[in-house]
N, C-alpha and C positions, 0 to 999 in steps of 0.2 A: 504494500500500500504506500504512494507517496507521501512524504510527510506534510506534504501541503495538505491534501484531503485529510490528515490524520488531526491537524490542527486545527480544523474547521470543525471537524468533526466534537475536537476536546470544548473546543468556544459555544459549540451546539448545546453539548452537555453541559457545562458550566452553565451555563441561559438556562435551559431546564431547569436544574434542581437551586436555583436562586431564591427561590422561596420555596418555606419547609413545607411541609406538608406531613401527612400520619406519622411517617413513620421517624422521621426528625423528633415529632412533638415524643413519640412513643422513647425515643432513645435518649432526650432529655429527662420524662420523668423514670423509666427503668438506671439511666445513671446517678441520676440525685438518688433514688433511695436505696439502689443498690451496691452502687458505686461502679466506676469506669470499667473494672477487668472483668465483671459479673456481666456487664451490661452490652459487651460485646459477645457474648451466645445470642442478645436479640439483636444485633446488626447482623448476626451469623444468619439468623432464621430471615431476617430481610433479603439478606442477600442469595441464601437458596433458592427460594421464591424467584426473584429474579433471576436467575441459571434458570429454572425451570422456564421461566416465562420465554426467554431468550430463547431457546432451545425448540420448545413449540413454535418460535414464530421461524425460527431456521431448518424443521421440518416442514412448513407448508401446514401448520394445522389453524394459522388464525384464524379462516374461513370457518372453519370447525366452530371455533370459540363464539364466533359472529353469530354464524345462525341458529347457536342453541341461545335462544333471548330469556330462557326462563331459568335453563343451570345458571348463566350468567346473574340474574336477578337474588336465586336464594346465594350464591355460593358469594355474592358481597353484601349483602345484608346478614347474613351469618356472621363473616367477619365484624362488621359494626359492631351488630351487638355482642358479640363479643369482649371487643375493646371497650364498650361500654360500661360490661359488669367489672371486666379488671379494672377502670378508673372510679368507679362506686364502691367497689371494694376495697382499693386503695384508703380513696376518701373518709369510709368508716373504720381502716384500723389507725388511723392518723388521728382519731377522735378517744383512742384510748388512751390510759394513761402511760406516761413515759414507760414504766416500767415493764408496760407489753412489746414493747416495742424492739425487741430483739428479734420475735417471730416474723418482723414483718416480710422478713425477703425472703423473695420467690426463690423457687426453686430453677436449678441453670438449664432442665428440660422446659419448664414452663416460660423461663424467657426467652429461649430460643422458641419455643412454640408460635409466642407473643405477637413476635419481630416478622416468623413465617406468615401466620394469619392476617397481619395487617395490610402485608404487600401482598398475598395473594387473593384479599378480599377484591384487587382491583385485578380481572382475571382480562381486560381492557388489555390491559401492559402487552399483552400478546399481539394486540392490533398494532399499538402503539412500537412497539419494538420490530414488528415487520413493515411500518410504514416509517421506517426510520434509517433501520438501515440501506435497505437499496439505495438511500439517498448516494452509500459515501462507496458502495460496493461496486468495481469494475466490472461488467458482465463476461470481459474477453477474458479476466484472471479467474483462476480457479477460485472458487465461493467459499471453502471453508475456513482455508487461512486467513481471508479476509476477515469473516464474518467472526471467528475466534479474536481475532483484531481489535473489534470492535466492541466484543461482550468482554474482555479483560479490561478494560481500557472503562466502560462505563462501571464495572463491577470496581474498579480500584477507586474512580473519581468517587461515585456513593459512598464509599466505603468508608475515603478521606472525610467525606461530608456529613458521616453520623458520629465518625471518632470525635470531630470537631465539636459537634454536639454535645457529645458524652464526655468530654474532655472539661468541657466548660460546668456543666452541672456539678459533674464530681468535686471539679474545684471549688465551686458556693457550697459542696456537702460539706465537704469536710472542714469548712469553716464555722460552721454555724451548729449549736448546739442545743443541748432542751428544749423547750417548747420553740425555739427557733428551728431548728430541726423539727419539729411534729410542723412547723406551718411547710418548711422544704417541701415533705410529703405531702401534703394538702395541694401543695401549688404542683407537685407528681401528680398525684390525682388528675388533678384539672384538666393536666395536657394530654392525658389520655384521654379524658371526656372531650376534650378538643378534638382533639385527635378523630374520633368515632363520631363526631357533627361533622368534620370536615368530610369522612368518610359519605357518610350519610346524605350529605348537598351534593357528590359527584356519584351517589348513585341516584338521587331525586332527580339532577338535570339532566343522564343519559335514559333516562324513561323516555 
């Protein structure tokens, strides 16, 4: 791939993920109360999700994904709400006292789970990742090294882009103590409830 398309390609990406979106908000509250090296199993589960998504859209299955409108419908509304009970749930053990508060973290299955569910609630990505790459894909060079190319390269950029995230929460956790600490998690909470309305308007406006 020339490096000129490959940089256009990186500026594409960059543009894209400039504003956060689920799974950002999901990686800011799993690092504030889990802290940063826990919180990367739910960047791990994001970013399988997208492998997977990638992967379908470089088999030819988007069309697939397209014309079933009704898997499409429950398999992202499942995820919402989902994400909604882990942010409600969040929210009520942040309402105990200090001293419960050792229980609070998840388990490194359930946040990898977390991370997977949220990106895969948007099962779209498959359109989106097949109407993306041919952008930067030479039809005369052979497709898969290309296409490998191109799913490394946004799997790292993301990647950079939720550590950022997690990097910064963690930072304000480990700062802040006692009931400063129980509001951290509350404002975790939130962003997962965030997180699950944002979900929730990108599957109300593709209706």
């Amino acid at each position: 791939m020339p490096i000129d398309i490959w940089l256009i390609y990186v500026a594409t990406v960059l543009a894209l993920m400039s504003t956060p979106g689920p799974s950002q908000m999901l990686m800011l509250s799993n690092s504030a109360i889990n802290g940063l090296p826990r919180a990367w199993f739910t960047a791990a589960g994001d970013l399988t999700a997208n492998l997977i998504q990638m992967l379908a859209a470089g088999l030819g299955l988007a069309t697939v994904f397209a014309a079933s409108a009704e898997a499409l419908t429950v398999v992202k509304w499942a995820g919402t709400l989902y994400l909604l009970w882990i942010g409600l749930r969040t929210l009520r053990r942040s309402m105990k006292p200090i001293s419960h508060s050792a229980s609070r973290r998840a388990s490194l299955r359930a946040l990898w789970l977390q991370g997977f569910v949220t990106s895969a609630a948007n099962p779209k990505a498959v359109v989106f990742f097949a109407a993306l790459f041919p952008q930067f894909i030479d039809p005369a060079q052979p497709f898969w090294p290309q296409f490998l190319i191109l799913s490394a390269t946004y799997i790292a950029i993301d990647g950079a882009f939720l550590t950022g995230y997690g990097a910064g929460a963690h930072w304000l956790s480990q700062r802040l103590k006692g009931s400063a600490r129980r509001w951290l998690d509350r404002i975790g909470g939130s962003c997962m409830i965030l997180a699950a309305v944002l979900l929730g308007m990108k599957n109300a406006a593709s209706r």
